[in-house]
N, CA, C and O of each residue as an XYZ file, in Angstrom:
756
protein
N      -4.051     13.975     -0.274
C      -4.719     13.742      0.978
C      -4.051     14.562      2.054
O      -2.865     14.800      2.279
N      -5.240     14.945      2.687
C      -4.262     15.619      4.109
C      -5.423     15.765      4.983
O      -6.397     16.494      4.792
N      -5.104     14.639      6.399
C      -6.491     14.566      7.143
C      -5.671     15.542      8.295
O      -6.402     16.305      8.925
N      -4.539     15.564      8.541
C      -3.972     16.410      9.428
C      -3.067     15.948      9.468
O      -3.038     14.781      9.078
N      -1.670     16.640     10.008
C      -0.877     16.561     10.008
C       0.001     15.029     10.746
O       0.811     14.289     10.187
N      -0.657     14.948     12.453
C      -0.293     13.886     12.643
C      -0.724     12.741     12.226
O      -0.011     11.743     12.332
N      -1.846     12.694     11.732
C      -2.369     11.549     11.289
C      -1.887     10.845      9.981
O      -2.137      9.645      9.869
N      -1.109     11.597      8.821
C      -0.591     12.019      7.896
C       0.952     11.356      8.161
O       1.727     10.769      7.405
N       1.027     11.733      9.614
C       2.535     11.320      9.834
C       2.362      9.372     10.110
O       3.016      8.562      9.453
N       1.866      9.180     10.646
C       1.361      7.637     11.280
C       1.415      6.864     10.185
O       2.022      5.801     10.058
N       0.352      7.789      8.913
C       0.139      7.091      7.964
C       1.482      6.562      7.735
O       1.929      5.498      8.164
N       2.069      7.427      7.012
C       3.655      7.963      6.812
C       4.784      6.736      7.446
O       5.699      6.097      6.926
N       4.279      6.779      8.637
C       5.294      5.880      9.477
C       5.002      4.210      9.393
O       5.860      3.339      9.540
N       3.669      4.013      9.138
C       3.081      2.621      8.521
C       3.453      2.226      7.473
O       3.681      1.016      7.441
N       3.693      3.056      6.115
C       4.209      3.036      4.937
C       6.286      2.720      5.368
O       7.072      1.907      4.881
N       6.416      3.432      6.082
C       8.096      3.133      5.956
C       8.105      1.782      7.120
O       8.795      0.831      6.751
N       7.580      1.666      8.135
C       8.026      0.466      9.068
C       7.985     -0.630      8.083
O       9.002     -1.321      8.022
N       7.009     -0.918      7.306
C       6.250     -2.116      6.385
C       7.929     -2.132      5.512
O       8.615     -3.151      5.594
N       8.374     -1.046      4.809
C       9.382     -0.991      3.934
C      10.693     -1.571      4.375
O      11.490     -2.239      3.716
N      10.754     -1.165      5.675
C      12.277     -1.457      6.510
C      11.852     -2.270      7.159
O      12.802     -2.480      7.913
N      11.054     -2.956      7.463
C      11.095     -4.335      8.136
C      10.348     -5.267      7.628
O      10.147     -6.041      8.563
N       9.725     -5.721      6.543
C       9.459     -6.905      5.878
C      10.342     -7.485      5.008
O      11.277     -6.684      5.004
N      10.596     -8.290      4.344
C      11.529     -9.282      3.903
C      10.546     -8.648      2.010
O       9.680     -7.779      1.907
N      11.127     -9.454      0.945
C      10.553     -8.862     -0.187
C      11.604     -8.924     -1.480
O      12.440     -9.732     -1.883
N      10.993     -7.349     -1.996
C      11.521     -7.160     -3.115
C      12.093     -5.744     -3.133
O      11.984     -5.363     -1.967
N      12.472     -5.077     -3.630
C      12.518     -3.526     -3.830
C      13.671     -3.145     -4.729
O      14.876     -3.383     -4.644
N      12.987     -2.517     -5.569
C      13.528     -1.944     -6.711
C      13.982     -2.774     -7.712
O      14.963     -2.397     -8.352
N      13.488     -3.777     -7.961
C      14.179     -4.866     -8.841
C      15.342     -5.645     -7.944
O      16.271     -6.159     -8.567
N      15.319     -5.713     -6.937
C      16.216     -6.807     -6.252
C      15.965     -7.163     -4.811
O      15.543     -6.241     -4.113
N      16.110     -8.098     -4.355
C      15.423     -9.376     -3.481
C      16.063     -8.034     -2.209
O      17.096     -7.364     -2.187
N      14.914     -8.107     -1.323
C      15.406     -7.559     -0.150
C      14.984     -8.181      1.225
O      13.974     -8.841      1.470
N      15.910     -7.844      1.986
C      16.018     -7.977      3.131
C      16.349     -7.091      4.498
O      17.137     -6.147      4.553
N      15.727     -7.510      5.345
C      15.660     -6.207      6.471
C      16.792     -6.256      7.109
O      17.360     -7.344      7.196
N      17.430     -4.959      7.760
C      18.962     -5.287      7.956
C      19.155     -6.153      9.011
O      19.121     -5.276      9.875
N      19.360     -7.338      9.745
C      19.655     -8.295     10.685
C      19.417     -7.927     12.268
O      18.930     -8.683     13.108
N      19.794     -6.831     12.433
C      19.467     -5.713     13.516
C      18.125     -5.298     13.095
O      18.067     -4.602     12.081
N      16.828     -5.665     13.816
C      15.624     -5.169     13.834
C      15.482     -3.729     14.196
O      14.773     -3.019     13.484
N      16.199     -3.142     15.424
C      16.327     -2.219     16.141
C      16.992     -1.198     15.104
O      16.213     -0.265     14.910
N      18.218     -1.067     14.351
C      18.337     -0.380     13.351
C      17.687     -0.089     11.962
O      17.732      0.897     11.227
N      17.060     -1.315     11.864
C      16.263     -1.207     10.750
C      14.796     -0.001     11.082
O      14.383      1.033     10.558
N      14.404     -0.853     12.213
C      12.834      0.050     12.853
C      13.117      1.634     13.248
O      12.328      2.577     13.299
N      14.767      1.563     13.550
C      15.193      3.122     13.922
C      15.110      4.052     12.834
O      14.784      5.237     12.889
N      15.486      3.288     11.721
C      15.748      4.160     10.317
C      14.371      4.281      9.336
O      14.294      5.028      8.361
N      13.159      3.256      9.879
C      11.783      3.607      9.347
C      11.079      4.550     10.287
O      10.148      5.213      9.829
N      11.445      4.690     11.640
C      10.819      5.863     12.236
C      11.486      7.229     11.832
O      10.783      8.235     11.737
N      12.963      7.274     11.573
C      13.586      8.640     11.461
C      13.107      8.992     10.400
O      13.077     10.183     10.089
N      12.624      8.017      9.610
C      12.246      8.366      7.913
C      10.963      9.546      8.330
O      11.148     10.533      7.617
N      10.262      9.664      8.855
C       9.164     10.551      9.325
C       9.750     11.650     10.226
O       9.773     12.868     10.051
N      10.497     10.449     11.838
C      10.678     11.738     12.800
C      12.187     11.383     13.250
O      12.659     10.508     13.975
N      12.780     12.530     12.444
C      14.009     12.600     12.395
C      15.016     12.534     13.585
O      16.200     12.208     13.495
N      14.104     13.028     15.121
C      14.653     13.075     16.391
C      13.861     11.923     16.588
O      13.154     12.246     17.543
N      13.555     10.784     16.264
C      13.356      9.830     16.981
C      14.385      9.112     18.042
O      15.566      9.387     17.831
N      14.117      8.204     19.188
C      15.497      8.207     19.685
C      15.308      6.515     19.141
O      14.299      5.868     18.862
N      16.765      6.165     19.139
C      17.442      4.701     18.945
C      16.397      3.907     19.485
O      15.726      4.189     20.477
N      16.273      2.617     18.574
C      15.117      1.685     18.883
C      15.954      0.402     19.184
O      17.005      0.181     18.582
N      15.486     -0.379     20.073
C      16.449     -1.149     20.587
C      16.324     -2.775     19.975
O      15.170     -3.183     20.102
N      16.979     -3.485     19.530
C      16.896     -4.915     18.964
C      15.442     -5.515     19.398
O      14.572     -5.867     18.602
N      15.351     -5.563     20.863
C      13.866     -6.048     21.350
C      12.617     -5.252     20.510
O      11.895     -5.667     19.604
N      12.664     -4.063     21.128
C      11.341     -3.163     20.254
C      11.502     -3.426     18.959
O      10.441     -3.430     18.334
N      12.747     -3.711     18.156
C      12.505     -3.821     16.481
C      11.761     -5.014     15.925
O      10.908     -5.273     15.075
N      12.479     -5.582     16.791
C      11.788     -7.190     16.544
C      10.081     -7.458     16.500
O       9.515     -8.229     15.725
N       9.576     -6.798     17.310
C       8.438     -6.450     17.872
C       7.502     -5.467     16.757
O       6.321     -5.635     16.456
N       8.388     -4.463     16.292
C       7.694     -3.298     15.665
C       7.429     -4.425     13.923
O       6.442     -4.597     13.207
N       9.371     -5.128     13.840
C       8.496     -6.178     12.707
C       7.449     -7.317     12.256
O       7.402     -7.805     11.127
N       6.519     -7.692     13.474
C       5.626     -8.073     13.680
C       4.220     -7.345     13.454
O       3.119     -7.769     13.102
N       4.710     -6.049     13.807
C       3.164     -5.237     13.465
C       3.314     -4.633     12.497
O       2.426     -3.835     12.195
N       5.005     -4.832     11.250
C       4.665     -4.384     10.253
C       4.597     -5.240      9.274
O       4.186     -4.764      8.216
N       4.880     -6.413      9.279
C       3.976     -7.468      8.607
C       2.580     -7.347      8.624
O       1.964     -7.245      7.563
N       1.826     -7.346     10.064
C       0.754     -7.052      9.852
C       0.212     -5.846      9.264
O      -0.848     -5.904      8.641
N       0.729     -4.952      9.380
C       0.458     -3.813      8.361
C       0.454     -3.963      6.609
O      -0.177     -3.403      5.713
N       1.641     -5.160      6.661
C       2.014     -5.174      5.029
C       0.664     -5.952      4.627
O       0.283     -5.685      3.488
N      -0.061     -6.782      5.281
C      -1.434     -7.526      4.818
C      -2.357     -6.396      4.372
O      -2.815     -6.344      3.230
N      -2.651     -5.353      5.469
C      -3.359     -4.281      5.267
C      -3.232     -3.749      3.537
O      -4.147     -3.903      2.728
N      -2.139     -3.224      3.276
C      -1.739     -2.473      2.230
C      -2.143     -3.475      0.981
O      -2.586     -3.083     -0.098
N      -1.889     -4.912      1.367
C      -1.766     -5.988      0.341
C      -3.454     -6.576     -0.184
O      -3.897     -7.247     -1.116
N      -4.130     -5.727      1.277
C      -5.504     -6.627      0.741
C      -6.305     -5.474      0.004
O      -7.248     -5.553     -0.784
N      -5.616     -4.357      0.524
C      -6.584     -2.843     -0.663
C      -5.821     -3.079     -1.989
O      -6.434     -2.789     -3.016
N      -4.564     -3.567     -2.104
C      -4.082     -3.440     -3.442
C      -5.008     -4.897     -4.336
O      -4.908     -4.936     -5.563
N      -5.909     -6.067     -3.559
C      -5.972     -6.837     -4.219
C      -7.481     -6.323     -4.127
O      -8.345     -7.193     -4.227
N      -7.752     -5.443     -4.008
C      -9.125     -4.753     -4.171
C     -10.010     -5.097     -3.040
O     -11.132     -4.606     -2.914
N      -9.281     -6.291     -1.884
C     -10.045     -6.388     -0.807
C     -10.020     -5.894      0.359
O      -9.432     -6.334      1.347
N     -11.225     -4.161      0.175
C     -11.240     -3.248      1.610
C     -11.915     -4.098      2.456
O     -11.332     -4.148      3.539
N     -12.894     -4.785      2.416
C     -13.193     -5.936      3.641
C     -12.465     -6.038      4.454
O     -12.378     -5.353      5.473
N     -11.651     -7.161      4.026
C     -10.565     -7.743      4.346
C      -9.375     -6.697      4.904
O      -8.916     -6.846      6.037
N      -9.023     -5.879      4.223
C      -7.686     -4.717      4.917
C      -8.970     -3.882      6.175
O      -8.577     -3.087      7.029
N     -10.411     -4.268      6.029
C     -10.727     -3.378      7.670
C     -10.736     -3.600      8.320
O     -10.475     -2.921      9.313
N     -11.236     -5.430      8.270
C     -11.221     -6.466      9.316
C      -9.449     -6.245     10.053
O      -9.384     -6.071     11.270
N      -8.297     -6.268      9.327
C      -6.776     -6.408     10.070
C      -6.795     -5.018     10.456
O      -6.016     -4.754     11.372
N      -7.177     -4.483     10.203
C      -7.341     -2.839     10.828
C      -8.032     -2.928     12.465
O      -7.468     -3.033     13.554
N      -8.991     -2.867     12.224
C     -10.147     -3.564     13.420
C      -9.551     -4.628     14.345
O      -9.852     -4.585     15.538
N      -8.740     -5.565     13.896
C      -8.054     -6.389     14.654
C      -6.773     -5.812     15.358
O      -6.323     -5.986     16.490
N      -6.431     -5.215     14.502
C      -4.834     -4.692     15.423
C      -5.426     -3.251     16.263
O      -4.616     -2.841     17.095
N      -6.947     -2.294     16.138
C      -7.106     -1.714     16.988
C      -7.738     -2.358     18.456
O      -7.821     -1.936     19.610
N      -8.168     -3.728     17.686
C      -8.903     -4.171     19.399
C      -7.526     -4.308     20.045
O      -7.246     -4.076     21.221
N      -6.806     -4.680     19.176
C      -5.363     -5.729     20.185
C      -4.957     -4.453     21.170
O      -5.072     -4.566     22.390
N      -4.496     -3.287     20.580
C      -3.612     -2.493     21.366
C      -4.814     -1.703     21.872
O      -4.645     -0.496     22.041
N      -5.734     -2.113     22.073
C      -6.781     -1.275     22.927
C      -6.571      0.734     22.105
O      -6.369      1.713     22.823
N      -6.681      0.789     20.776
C      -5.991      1.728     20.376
C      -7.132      3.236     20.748
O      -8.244      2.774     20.491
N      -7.257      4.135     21.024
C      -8.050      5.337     21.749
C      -7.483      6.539     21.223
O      -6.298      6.541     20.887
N      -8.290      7.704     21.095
C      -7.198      8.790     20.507
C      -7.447      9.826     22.072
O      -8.382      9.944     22.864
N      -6.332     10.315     21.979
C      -5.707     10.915     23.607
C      -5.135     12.296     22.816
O      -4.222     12.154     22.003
N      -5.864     14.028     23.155
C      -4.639     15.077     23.031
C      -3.461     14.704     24.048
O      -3.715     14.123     25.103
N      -2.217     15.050     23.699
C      -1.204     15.346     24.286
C      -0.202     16.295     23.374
O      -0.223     16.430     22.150
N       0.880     17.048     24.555
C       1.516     17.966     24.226
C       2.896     17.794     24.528
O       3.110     18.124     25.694
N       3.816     17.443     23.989
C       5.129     16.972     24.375
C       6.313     17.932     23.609
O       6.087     18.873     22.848
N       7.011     17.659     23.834
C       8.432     18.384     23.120
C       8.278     19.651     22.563
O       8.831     19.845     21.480
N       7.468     20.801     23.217
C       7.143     21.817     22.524
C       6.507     22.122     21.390
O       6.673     23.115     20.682
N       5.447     20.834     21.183
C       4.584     20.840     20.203
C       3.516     21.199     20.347
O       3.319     20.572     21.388
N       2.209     21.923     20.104
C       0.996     22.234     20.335
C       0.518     20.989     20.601
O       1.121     19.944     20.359
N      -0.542     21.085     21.089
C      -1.630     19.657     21.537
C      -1.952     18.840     19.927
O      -2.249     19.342     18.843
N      -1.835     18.022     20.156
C      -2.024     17.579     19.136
C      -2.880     16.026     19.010
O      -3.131     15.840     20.200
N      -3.418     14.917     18.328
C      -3.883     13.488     18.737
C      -2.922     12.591     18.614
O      -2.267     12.597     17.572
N      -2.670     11.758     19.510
C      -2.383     10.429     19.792
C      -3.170      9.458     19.527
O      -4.390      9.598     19.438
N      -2.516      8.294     19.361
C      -4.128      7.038     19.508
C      -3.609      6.113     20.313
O      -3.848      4.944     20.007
N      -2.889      6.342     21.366
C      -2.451      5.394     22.303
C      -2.637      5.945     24.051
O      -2.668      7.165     24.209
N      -2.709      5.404     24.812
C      -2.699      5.597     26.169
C      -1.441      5.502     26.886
O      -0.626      4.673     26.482
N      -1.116      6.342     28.051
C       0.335      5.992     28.097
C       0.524      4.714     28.922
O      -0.416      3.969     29.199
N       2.156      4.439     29.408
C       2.337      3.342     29.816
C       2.544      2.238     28.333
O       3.306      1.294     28.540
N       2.052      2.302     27.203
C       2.266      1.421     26.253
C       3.777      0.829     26.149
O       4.726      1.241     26.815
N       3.816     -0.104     25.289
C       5.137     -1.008     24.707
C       5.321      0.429     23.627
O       4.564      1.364     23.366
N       6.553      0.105     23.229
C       6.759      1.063     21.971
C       5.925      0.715     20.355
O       5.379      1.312     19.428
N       6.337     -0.889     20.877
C       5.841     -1.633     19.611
C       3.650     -1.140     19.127
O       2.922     -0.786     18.200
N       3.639     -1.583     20.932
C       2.256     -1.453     20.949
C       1.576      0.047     20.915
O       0.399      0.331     21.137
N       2.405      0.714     20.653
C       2.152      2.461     20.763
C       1.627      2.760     19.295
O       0.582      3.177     18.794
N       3.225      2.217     18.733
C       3.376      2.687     17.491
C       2.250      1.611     16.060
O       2.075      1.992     14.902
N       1.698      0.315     16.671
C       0.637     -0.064     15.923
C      -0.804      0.536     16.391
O      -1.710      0.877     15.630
N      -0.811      0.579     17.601
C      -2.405      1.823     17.709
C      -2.423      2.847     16.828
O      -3.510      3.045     16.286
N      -1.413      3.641     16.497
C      -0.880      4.486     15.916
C      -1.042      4.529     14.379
O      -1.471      5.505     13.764
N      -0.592      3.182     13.745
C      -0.617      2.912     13.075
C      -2.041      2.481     11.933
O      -2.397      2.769     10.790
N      -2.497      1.672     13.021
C      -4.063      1.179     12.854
C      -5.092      1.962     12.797
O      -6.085      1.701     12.117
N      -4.965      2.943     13.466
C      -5.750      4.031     13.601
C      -5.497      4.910     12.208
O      -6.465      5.278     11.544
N      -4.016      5.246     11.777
C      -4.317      6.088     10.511
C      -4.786      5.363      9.654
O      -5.569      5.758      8.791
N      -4.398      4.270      9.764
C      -4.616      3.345      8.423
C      -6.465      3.618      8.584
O      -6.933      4.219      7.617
N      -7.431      3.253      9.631
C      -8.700      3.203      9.425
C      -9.203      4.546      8.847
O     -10.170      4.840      8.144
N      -7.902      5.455      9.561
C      -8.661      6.950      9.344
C      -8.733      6.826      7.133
O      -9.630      7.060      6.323
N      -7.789      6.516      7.043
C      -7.840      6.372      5.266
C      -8.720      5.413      5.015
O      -9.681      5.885      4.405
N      -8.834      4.091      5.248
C      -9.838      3.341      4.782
C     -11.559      3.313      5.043
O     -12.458      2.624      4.562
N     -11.524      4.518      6.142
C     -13.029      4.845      6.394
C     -13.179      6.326      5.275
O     -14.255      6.924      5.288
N     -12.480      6.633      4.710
C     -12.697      8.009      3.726
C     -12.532      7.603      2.699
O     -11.903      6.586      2.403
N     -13.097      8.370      1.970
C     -13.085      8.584      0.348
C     -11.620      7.896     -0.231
O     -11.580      6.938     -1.003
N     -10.753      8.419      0.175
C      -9.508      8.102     -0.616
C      -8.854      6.114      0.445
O      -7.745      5.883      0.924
N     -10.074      5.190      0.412
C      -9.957      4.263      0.887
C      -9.088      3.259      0.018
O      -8.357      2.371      0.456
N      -9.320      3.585     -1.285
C      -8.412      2.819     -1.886
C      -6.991      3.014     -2.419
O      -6.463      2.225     -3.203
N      -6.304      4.316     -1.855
C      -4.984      4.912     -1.784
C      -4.148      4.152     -1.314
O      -3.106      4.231     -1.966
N      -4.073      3.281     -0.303
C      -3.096      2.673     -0.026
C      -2.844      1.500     -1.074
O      -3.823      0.847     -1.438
N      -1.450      1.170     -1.629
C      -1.144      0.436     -2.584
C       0.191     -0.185     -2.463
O       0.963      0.149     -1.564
N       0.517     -1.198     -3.462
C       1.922     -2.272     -3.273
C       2.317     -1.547     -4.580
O       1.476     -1.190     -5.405
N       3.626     -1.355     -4.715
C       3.968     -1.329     -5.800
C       3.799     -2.157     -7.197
O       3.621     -3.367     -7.054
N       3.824     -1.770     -8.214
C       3.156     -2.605     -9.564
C       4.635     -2.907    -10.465
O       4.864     -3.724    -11.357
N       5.238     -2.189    -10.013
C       6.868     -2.439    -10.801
C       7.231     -4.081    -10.902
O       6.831     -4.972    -10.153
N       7.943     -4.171    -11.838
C       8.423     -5.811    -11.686
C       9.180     -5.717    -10.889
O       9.832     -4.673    -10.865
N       9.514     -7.051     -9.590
C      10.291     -7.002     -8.897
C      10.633     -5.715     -7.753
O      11.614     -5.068     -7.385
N       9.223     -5.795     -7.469
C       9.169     -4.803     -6.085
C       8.208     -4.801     -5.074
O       7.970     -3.594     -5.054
N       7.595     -5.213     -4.351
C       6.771     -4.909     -3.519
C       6.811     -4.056     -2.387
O       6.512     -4.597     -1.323
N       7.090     -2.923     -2.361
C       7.045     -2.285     -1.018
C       5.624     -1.205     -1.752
O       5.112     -0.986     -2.850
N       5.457     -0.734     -0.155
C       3.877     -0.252     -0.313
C       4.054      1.443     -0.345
O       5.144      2.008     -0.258
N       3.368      1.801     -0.421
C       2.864      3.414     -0.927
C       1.602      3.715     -0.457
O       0.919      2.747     -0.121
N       1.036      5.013     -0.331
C       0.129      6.018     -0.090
C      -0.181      6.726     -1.187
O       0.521      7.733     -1.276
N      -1.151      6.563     -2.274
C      -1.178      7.777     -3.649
C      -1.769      8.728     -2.668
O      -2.729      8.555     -1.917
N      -0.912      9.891     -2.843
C      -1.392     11.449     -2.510
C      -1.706     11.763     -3.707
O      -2.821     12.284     -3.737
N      -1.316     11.694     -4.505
C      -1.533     11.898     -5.924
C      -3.000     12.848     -6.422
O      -4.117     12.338     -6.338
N      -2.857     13.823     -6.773
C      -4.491     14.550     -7.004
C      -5.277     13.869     -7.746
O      -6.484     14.032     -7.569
N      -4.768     12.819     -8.889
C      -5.581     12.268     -9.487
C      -6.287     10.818     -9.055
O      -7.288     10.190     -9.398
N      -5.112     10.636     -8.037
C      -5.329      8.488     -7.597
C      -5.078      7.845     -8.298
O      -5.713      6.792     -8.357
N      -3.801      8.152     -9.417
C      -2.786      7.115    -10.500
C      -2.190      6.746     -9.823
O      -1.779      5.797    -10.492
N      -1.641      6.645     -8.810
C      -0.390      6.504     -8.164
C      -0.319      4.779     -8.508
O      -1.265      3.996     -8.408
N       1.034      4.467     -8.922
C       0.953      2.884     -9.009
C       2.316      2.447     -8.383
O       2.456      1.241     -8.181
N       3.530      3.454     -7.989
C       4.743      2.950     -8.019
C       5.010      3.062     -6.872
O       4.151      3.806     -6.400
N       6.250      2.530     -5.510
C       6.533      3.188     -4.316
C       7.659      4.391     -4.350
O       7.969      5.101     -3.393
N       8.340      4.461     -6.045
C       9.198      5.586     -5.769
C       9.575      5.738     -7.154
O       9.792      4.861     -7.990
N       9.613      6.866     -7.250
C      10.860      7.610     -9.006
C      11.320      6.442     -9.449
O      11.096      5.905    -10.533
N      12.065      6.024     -8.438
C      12.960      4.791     -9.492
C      12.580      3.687     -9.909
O      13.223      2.986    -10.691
N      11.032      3.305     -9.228
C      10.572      2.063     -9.582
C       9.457      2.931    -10.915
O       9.114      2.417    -11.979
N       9.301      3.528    -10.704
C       8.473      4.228    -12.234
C       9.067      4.604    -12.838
O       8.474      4.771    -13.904
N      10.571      5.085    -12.913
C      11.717      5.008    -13.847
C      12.100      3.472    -14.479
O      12.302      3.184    -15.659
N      12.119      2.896    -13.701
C      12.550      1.393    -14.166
C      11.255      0.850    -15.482
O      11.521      0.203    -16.494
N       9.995      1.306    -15.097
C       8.883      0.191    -15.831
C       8.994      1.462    -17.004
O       8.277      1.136    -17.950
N       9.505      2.498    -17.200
C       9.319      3.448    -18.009
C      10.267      3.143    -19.059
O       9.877      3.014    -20.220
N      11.764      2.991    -18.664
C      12.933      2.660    -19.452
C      12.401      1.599    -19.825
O      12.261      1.460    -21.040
N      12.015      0.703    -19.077
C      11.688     -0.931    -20.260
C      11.009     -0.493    -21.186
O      11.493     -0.561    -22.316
N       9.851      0.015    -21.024
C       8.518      0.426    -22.045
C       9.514      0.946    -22.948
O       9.857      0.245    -23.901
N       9.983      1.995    -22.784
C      10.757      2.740    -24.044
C      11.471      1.629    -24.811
O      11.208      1.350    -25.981
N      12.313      1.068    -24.132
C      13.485     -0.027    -24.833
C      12.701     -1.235    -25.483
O      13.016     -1.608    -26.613
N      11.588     -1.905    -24.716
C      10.793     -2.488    -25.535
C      10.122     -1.661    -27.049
O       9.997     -2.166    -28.164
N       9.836     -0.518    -26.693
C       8.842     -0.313    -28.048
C       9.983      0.527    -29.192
O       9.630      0.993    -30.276
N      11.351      0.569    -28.651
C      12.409      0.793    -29.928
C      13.137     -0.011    -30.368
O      13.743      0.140    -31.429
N      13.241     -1.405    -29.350
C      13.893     -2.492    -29.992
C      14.168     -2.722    -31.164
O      13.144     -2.318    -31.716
N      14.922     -3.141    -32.074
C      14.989     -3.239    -33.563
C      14.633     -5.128    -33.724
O      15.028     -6.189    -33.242
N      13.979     -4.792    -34.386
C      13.305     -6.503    -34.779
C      14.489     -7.372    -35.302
O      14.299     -8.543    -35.628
């Protein structure tokens, strides 16, 4: 998939906030978001934009609220219900009044936004959010967004994948269900 670049990134940034700030599973062991919201939400935005600046305990706290709600999104296409993941889509764009705006900042070409300025950070970054997410669930590749299938993992994923196999959130969780398979089917009876 590639609807453009920023939009691509949002996606991107919906997929890691959901990862670093929901409570869960990952990789075969019980996880938890680091206690500091603000470091946690800092280290799911740098995951995309590396000059992001420091996110502060308040905004994290905040950003983990709209990535719960995001994690429903991901959770209701993985249970095959796009209804349902358009309706929380649709809901979190009425909330932040979400709009797409060119702007040109930090020596970047013009590029789209989906927020107005003056926003919360929190409330920036779910317009933002909501908006890529619809941009994928109104296209063809609507059923790309996914939870991981590994035992003992739930964090979510995007299949870019050319084919749309995608089932895992990373190497190591499709390394993990791979080594079992093997070790199961050489076991000695």
């Amino acid at each position: 998939m590639d609807y453009n670049s920023h939009t691509d990134a949002v996606v991107r940034v919906a997929v890691s906030l959901v990862n670093e700030l929901t409570p869960g599973e990952r990789r075969g062991r019980p996880f938890s978001p680091q206690s500091d919201a603000g470091l946690a939400a800092t280290a799911g935005l740098r995951a995309v934009y590396p000059a992001h600046r420091e996110v502060t305990e308040a905004e994290g706290a905040e950003l983990a609220q709209v990535a719960t709600r995001l994690r429903a999104v991901f959770c209701a296409v993985a249970d095959g219900d796009l209804d349902g993941a358009a309706l929380r889509v649709n809901a979190l764009l009425a909330e932040t009044d979400a709009r797409p705006m060119l702007e040109r900042h930090d020596g970047e070409p013009w590029h789209l936004h989906f927020h107005g300025p003056g926003g919360t950070m929190a409330g920036d970054w779910a317009a933002s959010c909501a908006t890529g997410l619809a941009i994928v669930l109104g296209s063809e590749f609507g059923d790309r967004l996914g939870v991981c299938t590994a035992p003992h993992c739930d964090r979510v994923h995007v299949d870019v994948s050319r084919n749309g196999t995608r089932r895992f959130c990373s190497t190591a969780c499709q390394n993990r269900v791979k080594t079992a398979a093997f070790r199961a089917r050489t076991k000695p009876e």
